[in-house]
N, C-alpha and C positions, 0 to 999 in steps of 0.2 A: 511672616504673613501667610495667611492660611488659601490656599492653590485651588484650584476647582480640581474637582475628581476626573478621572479621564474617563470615555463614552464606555459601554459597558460591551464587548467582544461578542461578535455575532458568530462565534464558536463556540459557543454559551450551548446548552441544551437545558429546555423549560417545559418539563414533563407536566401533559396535562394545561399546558396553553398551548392556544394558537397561535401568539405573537412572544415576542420577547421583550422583557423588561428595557426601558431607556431611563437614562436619568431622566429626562424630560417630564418623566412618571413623579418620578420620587420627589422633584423639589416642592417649594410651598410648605415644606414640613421639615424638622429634622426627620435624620434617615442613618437607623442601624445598618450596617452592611458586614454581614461576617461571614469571614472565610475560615473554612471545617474541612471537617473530615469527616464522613456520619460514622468509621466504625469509633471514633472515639468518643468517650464518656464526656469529656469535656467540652466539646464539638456539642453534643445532643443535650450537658446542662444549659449551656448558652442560647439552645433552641430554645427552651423551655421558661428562660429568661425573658428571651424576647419577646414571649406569647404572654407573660405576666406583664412585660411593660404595654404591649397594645392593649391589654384587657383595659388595662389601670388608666392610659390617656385617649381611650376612644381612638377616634380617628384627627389626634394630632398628632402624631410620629406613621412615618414607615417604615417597612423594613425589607430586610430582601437575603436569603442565605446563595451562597457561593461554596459550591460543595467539590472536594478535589478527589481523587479514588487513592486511595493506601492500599487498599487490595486490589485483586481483580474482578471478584465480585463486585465491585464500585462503583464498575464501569459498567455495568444494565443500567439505563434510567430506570429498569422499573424498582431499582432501591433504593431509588430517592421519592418515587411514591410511596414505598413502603415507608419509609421515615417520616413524610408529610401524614399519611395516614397514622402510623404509631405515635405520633406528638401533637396529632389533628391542628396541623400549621395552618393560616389562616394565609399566611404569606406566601410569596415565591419562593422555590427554591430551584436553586441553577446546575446542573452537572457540569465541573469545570474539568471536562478530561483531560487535555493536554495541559493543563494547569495555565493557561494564556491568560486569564485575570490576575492569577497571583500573580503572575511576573508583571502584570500592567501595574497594579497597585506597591508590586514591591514587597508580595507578604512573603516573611520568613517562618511562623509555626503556625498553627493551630490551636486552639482556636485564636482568631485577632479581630477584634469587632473596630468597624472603621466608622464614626460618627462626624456626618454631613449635617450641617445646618442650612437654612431653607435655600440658600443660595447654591447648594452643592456644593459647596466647598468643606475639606477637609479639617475638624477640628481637632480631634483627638482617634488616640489608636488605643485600644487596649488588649493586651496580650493574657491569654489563659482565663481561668475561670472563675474569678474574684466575688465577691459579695455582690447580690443584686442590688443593695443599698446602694452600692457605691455609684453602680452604673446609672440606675435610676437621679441621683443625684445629678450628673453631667448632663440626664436627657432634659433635665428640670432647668440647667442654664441655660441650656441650646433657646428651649420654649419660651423660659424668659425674655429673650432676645429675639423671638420672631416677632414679626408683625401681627397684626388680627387682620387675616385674610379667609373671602367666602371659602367655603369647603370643597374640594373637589375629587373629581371619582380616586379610589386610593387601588396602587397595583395589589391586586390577590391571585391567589390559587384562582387557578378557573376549573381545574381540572378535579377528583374528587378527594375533598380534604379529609375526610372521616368515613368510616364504616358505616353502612346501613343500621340503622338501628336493630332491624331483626337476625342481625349477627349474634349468633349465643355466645360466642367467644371473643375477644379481641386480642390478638398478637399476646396466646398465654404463654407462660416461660415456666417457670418452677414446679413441680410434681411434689407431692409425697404420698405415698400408695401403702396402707396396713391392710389388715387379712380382710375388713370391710368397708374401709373405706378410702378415697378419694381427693385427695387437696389439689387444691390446684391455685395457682397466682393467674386471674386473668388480668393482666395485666394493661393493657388497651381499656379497659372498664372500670379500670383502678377498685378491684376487689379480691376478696378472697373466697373462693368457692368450697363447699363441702359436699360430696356426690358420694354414690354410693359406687360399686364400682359397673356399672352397668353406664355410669356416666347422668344420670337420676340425680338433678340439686336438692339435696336435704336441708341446706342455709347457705346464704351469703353472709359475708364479714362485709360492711360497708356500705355506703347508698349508693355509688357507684360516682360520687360528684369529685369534682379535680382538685382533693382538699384536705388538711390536714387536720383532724377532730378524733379524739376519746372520745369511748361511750358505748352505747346499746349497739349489736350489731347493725341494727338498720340506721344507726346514727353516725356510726362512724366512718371517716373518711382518711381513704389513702392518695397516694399518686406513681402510677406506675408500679408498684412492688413488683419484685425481680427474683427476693427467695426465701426460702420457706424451709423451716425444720421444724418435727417435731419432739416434744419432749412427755409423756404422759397425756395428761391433759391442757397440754400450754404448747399452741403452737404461736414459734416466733414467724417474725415478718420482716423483712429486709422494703423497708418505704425509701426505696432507691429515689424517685425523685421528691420526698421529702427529707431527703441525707438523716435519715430514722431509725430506728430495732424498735417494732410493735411487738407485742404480745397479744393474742388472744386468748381466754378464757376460756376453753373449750364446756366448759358445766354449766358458765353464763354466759357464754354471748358476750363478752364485756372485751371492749379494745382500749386498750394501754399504752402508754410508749416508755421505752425503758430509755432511751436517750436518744438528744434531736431533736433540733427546736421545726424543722418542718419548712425552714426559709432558705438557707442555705448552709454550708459545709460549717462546723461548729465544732470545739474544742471540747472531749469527755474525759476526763481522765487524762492520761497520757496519749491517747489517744486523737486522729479526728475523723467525724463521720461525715465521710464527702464519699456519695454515692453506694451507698450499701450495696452488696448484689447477692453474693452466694452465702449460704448460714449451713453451718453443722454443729449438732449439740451432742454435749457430752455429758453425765451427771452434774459434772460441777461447771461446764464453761459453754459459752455461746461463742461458736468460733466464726468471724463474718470476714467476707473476703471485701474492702472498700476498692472498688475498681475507680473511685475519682481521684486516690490518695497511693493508691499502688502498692497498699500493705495490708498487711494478715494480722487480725487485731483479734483478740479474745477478750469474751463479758465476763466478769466474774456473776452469777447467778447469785451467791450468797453474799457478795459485799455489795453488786451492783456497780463493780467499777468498770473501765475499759482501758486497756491497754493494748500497745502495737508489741508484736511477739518477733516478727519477721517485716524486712524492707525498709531500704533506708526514704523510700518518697520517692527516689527518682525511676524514670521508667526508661528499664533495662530489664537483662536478661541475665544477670549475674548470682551463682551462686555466693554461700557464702554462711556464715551463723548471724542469726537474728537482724538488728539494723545494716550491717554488712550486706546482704545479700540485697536484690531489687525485682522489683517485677515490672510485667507491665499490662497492667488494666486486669488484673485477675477477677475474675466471674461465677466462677463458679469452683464449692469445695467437697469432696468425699473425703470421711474417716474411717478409720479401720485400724485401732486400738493405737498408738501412738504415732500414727502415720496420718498426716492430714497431706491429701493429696491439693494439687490446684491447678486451676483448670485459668493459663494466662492467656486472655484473648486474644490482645493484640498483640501480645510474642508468638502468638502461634505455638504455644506452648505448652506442657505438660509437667509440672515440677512436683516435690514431695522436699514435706517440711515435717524432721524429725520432731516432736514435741519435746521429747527429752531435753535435747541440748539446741535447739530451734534452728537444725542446721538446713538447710534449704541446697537442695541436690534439682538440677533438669535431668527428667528424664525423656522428652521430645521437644526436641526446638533447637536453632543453631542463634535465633537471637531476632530482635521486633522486626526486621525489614526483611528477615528469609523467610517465604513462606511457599507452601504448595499443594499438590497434591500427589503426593510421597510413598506408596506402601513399602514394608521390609523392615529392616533393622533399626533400631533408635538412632543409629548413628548416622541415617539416612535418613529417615522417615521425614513428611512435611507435614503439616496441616496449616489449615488458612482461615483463622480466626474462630478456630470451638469457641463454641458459649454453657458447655454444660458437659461433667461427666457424672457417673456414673458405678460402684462397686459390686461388681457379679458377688452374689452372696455365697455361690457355691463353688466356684473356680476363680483362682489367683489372675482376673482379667479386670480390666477396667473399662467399661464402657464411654465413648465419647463421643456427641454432638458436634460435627466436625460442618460448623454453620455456614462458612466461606464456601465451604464446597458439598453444600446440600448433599452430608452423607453420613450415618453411621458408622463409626470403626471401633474397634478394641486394639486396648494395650494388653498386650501380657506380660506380668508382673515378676521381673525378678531378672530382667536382660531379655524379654522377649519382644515380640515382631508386633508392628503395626500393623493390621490388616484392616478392609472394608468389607463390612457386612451387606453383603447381599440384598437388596430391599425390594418388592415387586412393583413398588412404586415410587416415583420424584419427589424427595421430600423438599420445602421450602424453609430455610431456613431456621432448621430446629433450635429452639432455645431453652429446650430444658428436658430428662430425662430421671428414669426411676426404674430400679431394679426390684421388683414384686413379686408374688404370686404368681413364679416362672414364668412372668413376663418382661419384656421391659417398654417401658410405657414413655409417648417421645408426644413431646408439645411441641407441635410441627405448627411455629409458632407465625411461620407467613403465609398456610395455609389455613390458621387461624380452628385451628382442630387441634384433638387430642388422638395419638395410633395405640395400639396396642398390638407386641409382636411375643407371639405365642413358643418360647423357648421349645416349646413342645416338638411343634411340628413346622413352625417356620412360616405359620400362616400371621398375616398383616389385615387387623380389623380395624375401622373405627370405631372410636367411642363416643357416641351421641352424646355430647355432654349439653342437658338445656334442650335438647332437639324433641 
């Protein structure tokens, strides 16, 4: 027999209201309720689930996210505005710090979507981050079974869901910088930008709409893209929330998808594309790090197949050769002749995957639940969830986006030390970085800007991109 839900913990924090969510809101309707985690990929597909189900039933369903902290950055409400603004959520979303809802409701992982039908009562629970066909179908029973009742006011964000529209950038991530030009993933605008390097848009890749479409650059549409390589004249596209690998045309304007159906996590090859995020290209392979599948997959360019190279799926911190080994939420990747370096997010991590024999070695992390902020020796060092590194083109150093702890640092390469780079200003949550024209160039990515730091002399500029 299905139990009513119990009242919702007024040690809840609801960033950007004034009042707090009660069941009393929710009923009259089925009601999504999922408990997350925002650094995880699968936590933020599920968001993005549920904003496709409200689009799709109007205002017959509710919803409402229950967000727990993994890291310590977690715990600011203001990164759960930042999450509400990056996924522009129409719903509530709750900071459950001491995690006192999960223990009210009993939740054991992340993501678990708890589905209330109109009476509040508990019908089904779903664990992880499964096909939105499926889930949509159960919200389709619930509906069938409610009554036809007037409509009334439904809980929302009150606080600010989306960017201003005269924002030039939204939460960008990905860089790639040549001797004159500028790419960039804005990703918050779901586009691909081309700038010159003065930060000057020469074209956009996309219309900017929440959506999965081939075609003419002003036609086509992404959602969220996260990373970017280039190769000649074909820069690839990592369409993280269309589980995708786009192509652009760089001579036409013309956007493609090389595999990914655009709906949700899909079978390519040996391969599956659930959550694309970091890309490096090679003459012959497109190497993409899938942060929702926790493995290191390579495109063949000339067969157009995909295969996983490294990680057995589960998310861990284990070395190891090819399916052996594991990661966890890997994000972003640097090459450097048979060395594909990997940048694991939520291990807090830093690993290196021989190509040759696909052995996969950590070289920063002690494993997903240790994390900090660490400098010294590998066998010390912390970091708290990088999202991006980086290869100094001229010194054996690795640069990295160290996002948990709003900071610049290097690795150097070959048994050496962590350190943090000096910055003359707070960066916010960097998500993506580029080693240039002795610069290195940091998509300070919750300050919704692009830096440029001058190897030169150590000066820190902006780069007006749009401005």
């Amino acid at each position: 027999m299905a139990t009513f839900a119990p009242e919702l913990t007024d040690r809840l924090a609801w960033p950007g209201r004034t009042q707090a969510v009660r069941m009393a809101e929710l009923r009259g309707a089925p009601t999504l309720l999922l408990f997350g985690c925002a650094s995880s990929a699968w936590t933020r597909q599920r968001l993005d689930d549920i904003s496709r189900l409200l689009r799709r039933h109007g205002g017959a369903i509710n919803a409402a996210a229950l967000l727990a902290p993994r890291f310590d950055s977690e715990r600011d409400p203001r990164s759960l505005q930042r999450i509400q603004s990056e996924h522009a959520l129409t719903y509530p979303v709750a900071l459950d710090a001491d995690w006192v809802a999960w223990q009210q409701f009993g939740i054991e992982s992340w993501p678990t979507l708890v589905l209330l039908d109109v009476d509040g009562r508990e019908r089904r629970r779903v664990v992880g981050a499964g096909p939105v066909a499926e889930l949509a179908e159960l919200i389709q029973g619930l509906l069938a079974e409610a009554p036809q009742a007037p409509a009334k006011p439904k809980p929302t964000d009150s606080g600010q869901r989306s960017l201003a529209p005269e924002l030039p950038l939204s939460f960008p991530t990905a860089l790639v910088v040549t001797a004159n030009k500028l790419y960039l993933a804005d990703t918050g605008h779901h586009r691909i930008l081309e700038c010159d390097l003065n930060g000057r848009i020469l074209r956009q890749f996309g219309s900017g709409a929440y959506d999965f479409l081939d075609g003419g650059a002003s036609v086509a549409a992404f959602r969220r893209p996260q990373g970017l390589a280039l190769q000649r004249e074909t820069l690839f596209v990592a369409d993280t929330g269309n589980h995708a690998l786009r192509r652009i045309d760089l001579l036409s304007g013309e956007v493609a998808t090389l595999c990914g159906n655009g709906e949700s996590p899909s079978q390519a090859g040996t391969a599956m594309i659930d959550q694309p995020c970091g890309l490096q290209a090679s003459p012959s392979h497109l190497y993409v790090a899938m942060s929702g599948d926790n493995r290191i997959c390579a495109y063949d360019l000339s067969r157009g197949a995909l295969e996983t190279i490294a990680g057995s799926g589960n998310f861990a911190i284990n070395d190891g050769s090819g399916i052996f080994a594991a990661f966890a939420q890997p994000t972003a990747l640097a090459l450097r002749q048979d060395v594909l370096y990997v940048c694991d997010a939520a291990g807090s991590a830093i690993r290196a995957l021989y190509l040759r024999d696909q052995r996969v070695q950590t070289l920063v992390g002690q494993g997903p639940y240790d994390f900090g902020q660490v400098d010294g020796p590998r066998s010390i060092a912390r970091l708290q969830w990088p999202r991006a590194i980086a290869l100094d083109p001229h010194d054996p150093l690795l640069w990295i986006a160290d996002a948990g702890n709003d900071r610049i640092c290097t690795l150097r390469l070959g048994g050496g030390m962590v350190s943090q780079h000096n910055l003359p200003q707070r960066l916010h949550h960097p998500g993506g970085i580029a080693c240039a024209q002795d610069a290195l160039w940091i998509a300070d990515s919750g300050a919704h800007a692009v830096l440029r730091l001058d190897n030169r002399d150590g000066t820190l500029r902006h780069v007006p991109v749009g401005e």
